[in-house]
mmCIF file of the protein (N, C-alpha, C, O) and its ligand, coordinates in Angstrom:
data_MODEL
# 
_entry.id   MODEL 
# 
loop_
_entity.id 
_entity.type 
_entity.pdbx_number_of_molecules 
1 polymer     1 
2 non-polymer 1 
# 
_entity_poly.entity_id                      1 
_entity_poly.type                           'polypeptide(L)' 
_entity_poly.nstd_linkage                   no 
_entity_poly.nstd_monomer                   no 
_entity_poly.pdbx_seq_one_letter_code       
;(UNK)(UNK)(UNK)(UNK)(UNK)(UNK)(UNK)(UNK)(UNK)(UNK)(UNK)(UNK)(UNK)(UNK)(UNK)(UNK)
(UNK)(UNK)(UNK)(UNK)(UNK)(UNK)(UNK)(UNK)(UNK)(UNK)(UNK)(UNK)(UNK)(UNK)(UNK)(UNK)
(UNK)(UNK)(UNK)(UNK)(UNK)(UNK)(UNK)(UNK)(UNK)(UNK)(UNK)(UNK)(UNK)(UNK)(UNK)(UNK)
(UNK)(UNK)
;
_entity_poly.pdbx_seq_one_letter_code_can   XXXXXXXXXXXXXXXXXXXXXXXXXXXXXXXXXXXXXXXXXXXXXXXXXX 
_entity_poly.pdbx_strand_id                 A 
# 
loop_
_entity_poly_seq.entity_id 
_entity_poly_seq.num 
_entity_poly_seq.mon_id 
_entity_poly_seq.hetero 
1 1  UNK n 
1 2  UNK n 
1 3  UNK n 
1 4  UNK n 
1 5  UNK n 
1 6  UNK n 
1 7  UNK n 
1 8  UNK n 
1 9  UNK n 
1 10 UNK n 
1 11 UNK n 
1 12 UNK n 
1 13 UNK n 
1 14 UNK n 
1 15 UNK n 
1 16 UNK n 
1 17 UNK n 
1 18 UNK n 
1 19 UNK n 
1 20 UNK n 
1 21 UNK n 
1 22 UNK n 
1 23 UNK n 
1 24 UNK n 
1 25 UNK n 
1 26 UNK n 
1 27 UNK n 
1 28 UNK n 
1 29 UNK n 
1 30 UNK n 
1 31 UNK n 
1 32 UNK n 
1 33 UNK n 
1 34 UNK n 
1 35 UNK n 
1 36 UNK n 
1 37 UNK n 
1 38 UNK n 
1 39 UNK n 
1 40 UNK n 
1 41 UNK n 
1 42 UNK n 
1 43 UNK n 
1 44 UNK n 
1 45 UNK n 
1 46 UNK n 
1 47 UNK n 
1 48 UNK n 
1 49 UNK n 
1 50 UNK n 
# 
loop_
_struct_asym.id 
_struct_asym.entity_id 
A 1 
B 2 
# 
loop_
_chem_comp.id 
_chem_comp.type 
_chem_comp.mon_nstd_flag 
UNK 'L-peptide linking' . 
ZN  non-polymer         . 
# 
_pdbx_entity_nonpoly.entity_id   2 
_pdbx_entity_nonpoly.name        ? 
_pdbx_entity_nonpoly.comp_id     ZN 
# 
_pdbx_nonpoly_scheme.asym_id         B 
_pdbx_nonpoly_scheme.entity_id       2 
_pdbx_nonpoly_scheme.mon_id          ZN 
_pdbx_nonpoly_scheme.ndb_seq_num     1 
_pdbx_nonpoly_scheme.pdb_seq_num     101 
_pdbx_nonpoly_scheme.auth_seq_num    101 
_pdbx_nonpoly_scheme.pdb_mon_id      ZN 
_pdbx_nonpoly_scheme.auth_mon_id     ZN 
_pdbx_nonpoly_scheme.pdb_strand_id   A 
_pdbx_nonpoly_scheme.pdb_ins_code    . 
# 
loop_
_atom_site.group_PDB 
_atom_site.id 
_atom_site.type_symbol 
_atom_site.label_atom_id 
_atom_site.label_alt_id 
_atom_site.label_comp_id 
_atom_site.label_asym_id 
_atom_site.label_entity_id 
_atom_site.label_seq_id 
_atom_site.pdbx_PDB_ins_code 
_atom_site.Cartn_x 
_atom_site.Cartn_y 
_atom_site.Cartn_z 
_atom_site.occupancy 
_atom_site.B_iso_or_equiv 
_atom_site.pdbx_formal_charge 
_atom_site.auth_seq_id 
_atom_site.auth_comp_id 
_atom_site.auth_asym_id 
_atom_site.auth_atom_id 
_atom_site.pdbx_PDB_model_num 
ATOM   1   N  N  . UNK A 1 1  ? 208.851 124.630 197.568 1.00 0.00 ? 1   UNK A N  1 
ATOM   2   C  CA . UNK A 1 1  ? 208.832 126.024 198.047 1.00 0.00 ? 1   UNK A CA 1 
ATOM   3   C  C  . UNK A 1 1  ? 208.363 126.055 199.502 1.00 0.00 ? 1   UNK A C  1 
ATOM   4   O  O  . UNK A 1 1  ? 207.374 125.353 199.714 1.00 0.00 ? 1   UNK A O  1 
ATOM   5   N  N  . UNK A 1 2  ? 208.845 126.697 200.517 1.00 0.00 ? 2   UNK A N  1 
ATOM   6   C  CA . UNK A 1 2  ? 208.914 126.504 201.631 1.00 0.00 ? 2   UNK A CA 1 
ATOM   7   C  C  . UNK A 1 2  ? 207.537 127.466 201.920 1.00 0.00 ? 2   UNK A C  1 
ATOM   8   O  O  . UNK A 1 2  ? 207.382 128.400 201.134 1.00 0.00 ? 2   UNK A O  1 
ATOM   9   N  N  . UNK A 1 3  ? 206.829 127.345 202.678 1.00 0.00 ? 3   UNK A N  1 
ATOM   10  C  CA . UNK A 1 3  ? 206.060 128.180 203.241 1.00 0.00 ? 3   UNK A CA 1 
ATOM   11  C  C  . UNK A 1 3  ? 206.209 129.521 204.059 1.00 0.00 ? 3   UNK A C  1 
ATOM   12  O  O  . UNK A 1 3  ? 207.182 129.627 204.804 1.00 0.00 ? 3   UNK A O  1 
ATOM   13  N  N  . UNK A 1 4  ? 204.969 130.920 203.925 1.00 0.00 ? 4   UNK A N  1 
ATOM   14  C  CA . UNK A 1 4  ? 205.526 131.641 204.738 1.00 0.00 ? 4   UNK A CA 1 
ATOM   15  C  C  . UNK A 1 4  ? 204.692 131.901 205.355 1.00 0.00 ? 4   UNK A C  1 
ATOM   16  O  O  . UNK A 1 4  ? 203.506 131.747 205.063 1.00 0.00 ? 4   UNK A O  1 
ATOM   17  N  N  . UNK A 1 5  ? 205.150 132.368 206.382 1.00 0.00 ? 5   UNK A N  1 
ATOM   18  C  CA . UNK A 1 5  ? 205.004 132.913 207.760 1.00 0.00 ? 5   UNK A CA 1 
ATOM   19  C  C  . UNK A 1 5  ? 205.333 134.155 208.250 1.00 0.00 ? 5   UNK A C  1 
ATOM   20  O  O  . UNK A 1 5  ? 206.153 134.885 207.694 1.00 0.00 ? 5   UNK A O  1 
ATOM   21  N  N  . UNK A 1 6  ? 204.524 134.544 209.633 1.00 0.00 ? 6   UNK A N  1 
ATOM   22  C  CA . UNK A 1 6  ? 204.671 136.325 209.648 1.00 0.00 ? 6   UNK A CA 1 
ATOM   23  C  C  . UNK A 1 6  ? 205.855 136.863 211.312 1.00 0.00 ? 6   UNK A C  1 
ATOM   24  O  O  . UNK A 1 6  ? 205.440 136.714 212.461 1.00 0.00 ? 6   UNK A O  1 
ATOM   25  N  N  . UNK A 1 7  ? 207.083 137.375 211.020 1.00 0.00 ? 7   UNK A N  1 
ATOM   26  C  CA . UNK A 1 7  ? 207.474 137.496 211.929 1.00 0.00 ? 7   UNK A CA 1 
ATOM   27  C  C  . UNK A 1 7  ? 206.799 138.153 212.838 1.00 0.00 ? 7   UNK A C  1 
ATOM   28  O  O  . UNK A 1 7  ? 206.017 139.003 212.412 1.00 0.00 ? 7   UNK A O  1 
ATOM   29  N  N  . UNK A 1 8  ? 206.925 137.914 214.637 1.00 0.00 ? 8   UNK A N  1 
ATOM   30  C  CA . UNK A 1 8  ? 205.989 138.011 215.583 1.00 0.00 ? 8   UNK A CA 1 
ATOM   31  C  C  . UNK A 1 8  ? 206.220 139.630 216.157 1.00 0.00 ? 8   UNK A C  1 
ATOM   32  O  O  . UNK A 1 8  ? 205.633 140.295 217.011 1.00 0.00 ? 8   UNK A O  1 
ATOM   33  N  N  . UNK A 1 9  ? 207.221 139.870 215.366 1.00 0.00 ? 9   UNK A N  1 
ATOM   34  C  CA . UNK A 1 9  ? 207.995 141.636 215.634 1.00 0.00 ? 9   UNK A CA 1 
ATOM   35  C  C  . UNK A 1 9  ? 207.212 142.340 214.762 1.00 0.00 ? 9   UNK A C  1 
ATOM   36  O  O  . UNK A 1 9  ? 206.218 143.052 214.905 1.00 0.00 ? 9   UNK A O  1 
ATOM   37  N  N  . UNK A 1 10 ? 208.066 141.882 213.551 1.00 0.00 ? 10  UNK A N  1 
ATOM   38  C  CA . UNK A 1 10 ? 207.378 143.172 212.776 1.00 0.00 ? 10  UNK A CA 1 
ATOM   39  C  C  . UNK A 1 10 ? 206.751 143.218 211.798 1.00 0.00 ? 10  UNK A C  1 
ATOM   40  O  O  . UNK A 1 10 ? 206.631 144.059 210.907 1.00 0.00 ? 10  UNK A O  1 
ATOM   41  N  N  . UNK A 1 11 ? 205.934 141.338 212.169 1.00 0.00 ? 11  UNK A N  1 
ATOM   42  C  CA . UNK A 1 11 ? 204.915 140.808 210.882 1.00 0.00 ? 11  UNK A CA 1 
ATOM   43  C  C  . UNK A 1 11 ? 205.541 140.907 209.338 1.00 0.00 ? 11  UNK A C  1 
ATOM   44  O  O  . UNK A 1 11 ? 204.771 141.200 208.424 1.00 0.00 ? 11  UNK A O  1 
ATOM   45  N  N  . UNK A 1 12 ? 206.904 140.664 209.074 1.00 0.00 ? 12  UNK A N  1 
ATOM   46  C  CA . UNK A 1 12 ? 207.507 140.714 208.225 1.00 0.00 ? 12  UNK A CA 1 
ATOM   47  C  C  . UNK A 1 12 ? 207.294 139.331 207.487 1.00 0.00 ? 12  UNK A C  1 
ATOM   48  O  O  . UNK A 1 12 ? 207.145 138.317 208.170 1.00 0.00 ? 12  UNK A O  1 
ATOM   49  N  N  . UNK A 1 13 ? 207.276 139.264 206.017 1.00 0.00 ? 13  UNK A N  1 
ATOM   50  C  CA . UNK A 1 13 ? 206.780 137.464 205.790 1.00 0.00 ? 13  UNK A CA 1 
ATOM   51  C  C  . UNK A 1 13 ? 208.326 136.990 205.833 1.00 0.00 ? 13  UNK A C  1 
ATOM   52  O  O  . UNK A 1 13 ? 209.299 137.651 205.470 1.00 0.00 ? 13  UNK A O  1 
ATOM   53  N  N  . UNK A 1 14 ? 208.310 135.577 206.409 1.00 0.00 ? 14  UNK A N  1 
ATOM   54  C  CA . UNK A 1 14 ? 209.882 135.061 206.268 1.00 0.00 ? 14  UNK A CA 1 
ATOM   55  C  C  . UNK A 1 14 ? 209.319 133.441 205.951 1.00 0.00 ? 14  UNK A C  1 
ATOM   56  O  O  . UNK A 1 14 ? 208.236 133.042 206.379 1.00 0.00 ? 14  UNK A O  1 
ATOM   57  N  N  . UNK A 1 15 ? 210.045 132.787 205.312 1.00 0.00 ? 15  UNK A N  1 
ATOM   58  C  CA . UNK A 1 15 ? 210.197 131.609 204.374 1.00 0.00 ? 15  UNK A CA 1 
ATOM   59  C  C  . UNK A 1 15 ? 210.723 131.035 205.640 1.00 0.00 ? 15  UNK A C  1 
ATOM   60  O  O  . UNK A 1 15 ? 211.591 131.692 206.214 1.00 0.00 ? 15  UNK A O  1 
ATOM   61  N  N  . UNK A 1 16 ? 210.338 129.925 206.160 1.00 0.00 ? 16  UNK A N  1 
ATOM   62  C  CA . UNK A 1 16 ? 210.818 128.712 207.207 1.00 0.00 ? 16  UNK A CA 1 
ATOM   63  C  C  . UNK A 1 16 ? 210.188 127.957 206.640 1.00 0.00 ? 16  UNK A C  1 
ATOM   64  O  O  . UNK A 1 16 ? 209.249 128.257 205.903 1.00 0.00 ? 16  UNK A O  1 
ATOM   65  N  N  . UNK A 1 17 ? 210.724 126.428 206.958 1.00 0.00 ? 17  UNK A N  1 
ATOM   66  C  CA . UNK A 1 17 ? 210.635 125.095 207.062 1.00 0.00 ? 17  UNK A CA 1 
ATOM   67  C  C  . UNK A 1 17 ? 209.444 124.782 207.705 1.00 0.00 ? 17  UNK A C  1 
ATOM   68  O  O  . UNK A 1 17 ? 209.072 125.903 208.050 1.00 0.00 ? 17  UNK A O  1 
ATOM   69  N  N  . UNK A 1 18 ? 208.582 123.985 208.103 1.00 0.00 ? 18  UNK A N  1 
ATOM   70  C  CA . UNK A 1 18 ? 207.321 123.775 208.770 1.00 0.00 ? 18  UNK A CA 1 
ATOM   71  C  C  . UNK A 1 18 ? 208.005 123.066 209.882 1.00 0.00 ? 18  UNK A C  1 
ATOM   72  O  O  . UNK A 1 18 ? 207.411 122.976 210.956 1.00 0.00 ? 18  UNK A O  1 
ATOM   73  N  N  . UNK A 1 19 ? 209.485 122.426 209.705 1.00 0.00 ? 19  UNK A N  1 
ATOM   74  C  CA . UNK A 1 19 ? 210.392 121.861 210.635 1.00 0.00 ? 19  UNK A CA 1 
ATOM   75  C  C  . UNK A 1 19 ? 210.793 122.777 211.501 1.00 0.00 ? 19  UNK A C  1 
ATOM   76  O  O  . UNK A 1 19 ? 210.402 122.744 212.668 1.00 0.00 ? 19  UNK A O  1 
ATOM   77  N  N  . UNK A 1 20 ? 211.552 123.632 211.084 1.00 0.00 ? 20  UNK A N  1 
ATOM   78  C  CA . UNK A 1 20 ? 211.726 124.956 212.142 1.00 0.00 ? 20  UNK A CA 1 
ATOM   79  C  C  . UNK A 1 20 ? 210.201 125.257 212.735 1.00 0.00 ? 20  UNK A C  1 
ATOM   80  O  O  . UNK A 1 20 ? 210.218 125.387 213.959 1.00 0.00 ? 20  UNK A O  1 
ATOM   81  N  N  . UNK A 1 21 ? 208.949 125.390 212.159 1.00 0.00 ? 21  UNK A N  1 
ATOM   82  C  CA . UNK A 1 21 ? 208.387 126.045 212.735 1.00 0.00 ? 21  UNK A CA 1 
ATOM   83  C  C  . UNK A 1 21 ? 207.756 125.263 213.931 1.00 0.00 ? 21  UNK A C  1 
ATOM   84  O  O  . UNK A 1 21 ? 207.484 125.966 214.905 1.00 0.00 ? 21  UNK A O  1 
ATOM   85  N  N  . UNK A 1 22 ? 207.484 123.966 214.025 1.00 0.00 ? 22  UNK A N  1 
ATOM   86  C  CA . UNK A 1 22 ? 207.120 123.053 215.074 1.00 0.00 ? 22  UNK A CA 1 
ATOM   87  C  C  . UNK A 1 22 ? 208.474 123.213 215.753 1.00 0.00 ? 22  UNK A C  1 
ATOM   88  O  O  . UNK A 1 22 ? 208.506 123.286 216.982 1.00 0.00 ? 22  UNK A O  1 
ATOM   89  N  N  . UNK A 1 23 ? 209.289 123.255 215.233 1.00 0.00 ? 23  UNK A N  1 
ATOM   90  C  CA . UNK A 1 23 ? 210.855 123.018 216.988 1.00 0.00 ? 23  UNK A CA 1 
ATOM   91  C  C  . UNK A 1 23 ? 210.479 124.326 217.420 1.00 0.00 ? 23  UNK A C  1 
ATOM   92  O  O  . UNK A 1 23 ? 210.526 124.248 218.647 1.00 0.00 ? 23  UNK A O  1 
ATOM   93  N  N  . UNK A 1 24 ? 210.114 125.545 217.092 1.00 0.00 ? 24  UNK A N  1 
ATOM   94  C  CA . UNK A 1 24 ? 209.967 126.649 217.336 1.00 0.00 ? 24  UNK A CA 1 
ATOM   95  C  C  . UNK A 1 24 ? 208.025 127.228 217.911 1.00 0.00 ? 24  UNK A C  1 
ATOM   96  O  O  . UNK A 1 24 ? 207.245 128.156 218.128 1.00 0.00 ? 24  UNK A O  1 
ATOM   97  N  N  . UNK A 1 25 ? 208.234 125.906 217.872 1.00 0.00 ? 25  UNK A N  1 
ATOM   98  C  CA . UNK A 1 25 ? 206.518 126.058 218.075 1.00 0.00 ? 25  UNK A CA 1 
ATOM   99  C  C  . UNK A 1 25 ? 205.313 127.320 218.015 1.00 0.00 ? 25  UNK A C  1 
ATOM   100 O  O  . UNK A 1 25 ? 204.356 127.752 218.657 1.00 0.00 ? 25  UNK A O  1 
ATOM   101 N  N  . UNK A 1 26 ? 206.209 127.602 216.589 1.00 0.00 ? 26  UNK A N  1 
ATOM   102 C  CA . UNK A 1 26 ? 205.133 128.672 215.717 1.00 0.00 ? 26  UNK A CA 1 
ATOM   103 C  C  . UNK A 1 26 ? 205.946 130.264 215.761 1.00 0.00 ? 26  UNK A C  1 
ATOM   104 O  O  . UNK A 1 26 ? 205.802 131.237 215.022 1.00 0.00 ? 26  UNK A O  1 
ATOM   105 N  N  . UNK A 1 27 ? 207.018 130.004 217.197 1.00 0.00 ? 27  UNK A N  1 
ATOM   106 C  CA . UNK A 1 27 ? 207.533 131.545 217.211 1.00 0.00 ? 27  UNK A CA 1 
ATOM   107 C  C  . UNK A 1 27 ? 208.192 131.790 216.689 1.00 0.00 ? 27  UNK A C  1 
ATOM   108 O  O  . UNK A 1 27 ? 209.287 131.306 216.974 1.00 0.00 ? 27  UNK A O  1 
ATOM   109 N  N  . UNK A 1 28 ? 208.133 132.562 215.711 1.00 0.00 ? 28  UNK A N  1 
ATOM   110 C  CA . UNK A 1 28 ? 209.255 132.673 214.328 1.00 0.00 ? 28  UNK A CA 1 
ATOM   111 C  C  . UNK A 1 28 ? 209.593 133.861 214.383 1.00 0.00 ? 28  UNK A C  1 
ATOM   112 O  O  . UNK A 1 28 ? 208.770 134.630 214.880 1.00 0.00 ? 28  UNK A O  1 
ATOM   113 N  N  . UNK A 1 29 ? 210.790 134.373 213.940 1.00 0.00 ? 29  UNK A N  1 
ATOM   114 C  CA . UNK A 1 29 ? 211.099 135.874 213.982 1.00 0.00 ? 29  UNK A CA 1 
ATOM   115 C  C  . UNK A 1 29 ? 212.262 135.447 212.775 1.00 0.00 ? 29  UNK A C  1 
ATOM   116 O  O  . UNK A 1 29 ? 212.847 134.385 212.567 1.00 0.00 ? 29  UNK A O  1 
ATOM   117 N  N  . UNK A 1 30 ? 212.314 136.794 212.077 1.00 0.00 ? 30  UNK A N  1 
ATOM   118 C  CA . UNK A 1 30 ? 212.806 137.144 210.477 1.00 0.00 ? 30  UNK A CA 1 
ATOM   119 C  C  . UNK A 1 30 ? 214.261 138.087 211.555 1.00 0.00 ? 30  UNK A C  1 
ATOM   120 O  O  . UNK A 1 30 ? 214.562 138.835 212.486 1.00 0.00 ? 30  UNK A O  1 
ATOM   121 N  N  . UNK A 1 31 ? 214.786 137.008 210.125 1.00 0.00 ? 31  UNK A N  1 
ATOM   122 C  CA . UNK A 1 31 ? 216.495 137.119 211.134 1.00 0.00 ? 31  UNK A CA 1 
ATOM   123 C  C  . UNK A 1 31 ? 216.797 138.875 211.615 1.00 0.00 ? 31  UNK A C  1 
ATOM   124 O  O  . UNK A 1 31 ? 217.654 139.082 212.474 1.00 0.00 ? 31  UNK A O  1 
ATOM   125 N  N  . UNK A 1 32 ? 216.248 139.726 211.168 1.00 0.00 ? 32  UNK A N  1 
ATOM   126 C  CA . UNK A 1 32 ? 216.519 141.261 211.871 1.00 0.00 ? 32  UNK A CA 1 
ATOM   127 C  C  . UNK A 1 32 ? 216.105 141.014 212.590 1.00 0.00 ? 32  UNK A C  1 
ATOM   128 O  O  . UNK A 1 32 ? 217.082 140.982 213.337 1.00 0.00 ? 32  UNK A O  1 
ATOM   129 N  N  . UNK A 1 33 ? 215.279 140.729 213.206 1.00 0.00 ? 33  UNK A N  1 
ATOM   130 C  CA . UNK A 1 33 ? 214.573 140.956 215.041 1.00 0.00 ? 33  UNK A CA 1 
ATOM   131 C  C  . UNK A 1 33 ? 215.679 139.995 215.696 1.00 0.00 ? 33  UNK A C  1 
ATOM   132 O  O  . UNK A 1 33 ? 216.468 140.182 216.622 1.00 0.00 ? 33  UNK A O  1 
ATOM   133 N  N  . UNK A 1 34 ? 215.433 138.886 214.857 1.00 0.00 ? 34  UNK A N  1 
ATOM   134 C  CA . UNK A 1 34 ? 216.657 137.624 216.023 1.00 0.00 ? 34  UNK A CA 1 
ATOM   135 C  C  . UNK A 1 34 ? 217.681 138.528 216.112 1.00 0.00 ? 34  UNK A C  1 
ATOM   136 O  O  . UNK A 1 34 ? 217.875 138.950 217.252 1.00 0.00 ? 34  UNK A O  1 
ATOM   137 N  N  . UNK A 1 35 ? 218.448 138.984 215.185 1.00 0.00 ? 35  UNK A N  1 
ATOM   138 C  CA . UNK A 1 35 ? 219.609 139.973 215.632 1.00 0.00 ? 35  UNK A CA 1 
ATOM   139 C  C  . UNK A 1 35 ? 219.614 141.052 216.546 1.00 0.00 ? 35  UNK A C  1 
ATOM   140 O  O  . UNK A 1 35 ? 220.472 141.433 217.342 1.00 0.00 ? 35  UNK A O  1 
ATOM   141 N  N  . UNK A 1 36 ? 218.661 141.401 216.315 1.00 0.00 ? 36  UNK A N  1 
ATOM   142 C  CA . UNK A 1 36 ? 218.012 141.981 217.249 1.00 0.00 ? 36  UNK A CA 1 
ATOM   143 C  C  . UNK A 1 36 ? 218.182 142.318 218.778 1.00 0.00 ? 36  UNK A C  1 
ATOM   144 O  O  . UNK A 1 36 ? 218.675 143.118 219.573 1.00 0.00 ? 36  UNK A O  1 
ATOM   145 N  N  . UNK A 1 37 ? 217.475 141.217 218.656 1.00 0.00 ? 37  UNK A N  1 
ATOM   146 C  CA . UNK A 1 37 ? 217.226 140.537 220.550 1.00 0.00 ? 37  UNK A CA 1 
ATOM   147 C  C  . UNK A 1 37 ? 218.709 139.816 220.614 1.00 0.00 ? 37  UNK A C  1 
ATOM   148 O  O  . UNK A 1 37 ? 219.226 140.258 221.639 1.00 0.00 ? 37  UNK A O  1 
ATOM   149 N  N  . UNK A 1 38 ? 219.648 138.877 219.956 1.00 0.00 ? 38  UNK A N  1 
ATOM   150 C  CA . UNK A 1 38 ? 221.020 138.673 220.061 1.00 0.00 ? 38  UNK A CA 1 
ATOM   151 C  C  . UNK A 1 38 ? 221.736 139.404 220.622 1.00 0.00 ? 38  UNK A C  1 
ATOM   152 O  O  . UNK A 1 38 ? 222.367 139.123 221.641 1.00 0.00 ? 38  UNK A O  1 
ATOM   153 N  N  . UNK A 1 39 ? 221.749 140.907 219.786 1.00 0.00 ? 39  UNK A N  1 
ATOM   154 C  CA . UNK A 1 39 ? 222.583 142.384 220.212 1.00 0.00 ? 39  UNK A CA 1 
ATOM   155 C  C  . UNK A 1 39 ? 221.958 142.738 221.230 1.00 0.00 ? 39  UNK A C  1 
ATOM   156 O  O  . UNK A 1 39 ? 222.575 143.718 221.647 1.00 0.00 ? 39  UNK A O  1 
ATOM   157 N  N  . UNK A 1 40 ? 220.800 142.468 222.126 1.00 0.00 ? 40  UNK A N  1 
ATOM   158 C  CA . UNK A 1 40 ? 220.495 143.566 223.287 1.00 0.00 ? 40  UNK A CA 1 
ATOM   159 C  C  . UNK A 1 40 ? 220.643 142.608 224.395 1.00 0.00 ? 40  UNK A C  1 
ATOM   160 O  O  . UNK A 1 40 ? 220.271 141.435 224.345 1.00 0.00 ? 40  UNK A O  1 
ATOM   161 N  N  . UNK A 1 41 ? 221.303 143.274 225.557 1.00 0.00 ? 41  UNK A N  1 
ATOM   162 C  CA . UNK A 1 41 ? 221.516 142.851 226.724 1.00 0.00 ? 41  UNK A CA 1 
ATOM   163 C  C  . UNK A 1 41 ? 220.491 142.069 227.210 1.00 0.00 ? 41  UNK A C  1 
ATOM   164 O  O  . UNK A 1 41 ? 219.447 142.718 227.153 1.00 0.00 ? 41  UNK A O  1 
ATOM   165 N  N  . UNK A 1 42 ? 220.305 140.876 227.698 1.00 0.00 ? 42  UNK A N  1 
ATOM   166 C  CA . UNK A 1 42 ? 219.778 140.473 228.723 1.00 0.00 ? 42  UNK A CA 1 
ATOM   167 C  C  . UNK A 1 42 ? 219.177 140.462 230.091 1.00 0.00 ? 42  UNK A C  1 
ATOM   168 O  O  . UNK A 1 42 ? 219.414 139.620 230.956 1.00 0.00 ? 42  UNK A O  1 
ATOM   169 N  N  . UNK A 1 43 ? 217.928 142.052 230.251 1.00 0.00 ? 43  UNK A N  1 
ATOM   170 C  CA . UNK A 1 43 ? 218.027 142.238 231.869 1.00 0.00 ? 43  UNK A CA 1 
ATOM   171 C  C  . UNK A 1 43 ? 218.232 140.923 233.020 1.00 0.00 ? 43  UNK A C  1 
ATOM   172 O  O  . UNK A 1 43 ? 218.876 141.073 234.058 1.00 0.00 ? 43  UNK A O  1 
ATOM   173 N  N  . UNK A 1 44 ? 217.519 139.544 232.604 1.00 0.00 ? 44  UNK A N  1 
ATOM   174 C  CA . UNK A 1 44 ? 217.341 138.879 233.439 1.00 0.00 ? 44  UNK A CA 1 
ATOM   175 C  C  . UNK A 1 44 ? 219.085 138.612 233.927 1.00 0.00 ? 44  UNK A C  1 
ATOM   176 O  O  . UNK A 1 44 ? 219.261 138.050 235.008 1.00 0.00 ? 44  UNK A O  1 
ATOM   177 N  N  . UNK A 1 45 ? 220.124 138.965 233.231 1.00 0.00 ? 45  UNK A N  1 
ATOM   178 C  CA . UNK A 1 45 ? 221.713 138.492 233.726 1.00 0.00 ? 45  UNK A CA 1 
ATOM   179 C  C  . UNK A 1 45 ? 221.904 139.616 234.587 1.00 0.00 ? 45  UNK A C  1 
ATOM   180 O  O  . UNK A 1 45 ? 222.685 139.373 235.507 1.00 0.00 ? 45  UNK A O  1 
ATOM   181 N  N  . UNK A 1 46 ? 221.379 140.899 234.571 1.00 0.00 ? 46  UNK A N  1 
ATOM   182 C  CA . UNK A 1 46 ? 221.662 141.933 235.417 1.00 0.00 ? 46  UNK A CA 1 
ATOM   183 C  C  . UNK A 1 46 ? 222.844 142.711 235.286 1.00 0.00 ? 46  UNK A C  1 
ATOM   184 O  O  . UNK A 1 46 ? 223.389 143.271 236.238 1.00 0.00 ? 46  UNK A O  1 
ATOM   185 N  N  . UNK A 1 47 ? 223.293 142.754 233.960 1.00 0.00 ? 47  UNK A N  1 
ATOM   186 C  CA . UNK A 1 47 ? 224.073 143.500 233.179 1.00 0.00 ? 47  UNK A CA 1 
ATOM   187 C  C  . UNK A 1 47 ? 223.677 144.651 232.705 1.00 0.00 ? 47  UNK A C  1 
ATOM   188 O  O  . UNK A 1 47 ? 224.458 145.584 232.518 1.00 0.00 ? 47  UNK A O  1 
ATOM   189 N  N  . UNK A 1 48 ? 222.150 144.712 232.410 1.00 0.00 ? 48  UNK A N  1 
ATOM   190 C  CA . UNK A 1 48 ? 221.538 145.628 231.587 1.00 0.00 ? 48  UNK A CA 1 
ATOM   191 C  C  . UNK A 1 48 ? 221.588 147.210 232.636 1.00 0.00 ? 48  UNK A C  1 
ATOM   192 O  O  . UNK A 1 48 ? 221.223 146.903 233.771 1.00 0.00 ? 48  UNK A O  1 
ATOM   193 N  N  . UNK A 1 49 ? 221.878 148.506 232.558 1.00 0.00 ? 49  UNK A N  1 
ATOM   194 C  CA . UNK A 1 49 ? 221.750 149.499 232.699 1.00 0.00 ? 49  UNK A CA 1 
ATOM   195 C  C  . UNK A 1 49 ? 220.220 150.220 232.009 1.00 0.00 ? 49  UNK A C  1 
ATOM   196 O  O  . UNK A 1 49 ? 219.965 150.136 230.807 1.00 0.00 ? 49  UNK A O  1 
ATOM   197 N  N  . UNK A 1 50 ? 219.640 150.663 232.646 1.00 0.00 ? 50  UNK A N  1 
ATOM   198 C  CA . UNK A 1 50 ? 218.351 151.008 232.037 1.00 0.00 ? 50  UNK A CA 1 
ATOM   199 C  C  . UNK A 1 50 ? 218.280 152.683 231.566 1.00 0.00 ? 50  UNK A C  1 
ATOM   200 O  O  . UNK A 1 50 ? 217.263 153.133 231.038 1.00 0.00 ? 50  UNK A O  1 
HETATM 201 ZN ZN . ZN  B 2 .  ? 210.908 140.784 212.260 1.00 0.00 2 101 ZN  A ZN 1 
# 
C-alpha cells in the first residue's frame, strides 16, 4: 500500500510512490491541481493576458 501524502494546493491526501516523491522532492500535487496549472497559461512565455 503506497503511502499518503498531502497535496501542496489543496492539502488533498493523494497515494504516491515514495519514488515519485524523492524525483519530486516532496512537491506533490493531486492530479486536479496538476491539471490545473497544465490548463493555465504560463506568464513567464508572455502569452498570458492578465
Ligand atoms: Zn490538490
Amino acid at each position: 500500500m503506497p503511502p499518503l501524502f498531502q497535496c501542496l494546493i489543496c492539502g488533498q491526501s493523494i497515494e504516491r510512490s515514495m519514488k515519485v516523491f524523492w524525483k519530486r522532492k516532496g512537491h506533490l500535487l493531486c492530479s486536479t491541481c496538476r491539471d490545473r496549472i497544465d490548463s493555465t497559461p504560463d506568464p513567464a512565455k508572455g502569452n498570458a493576458t492578465p
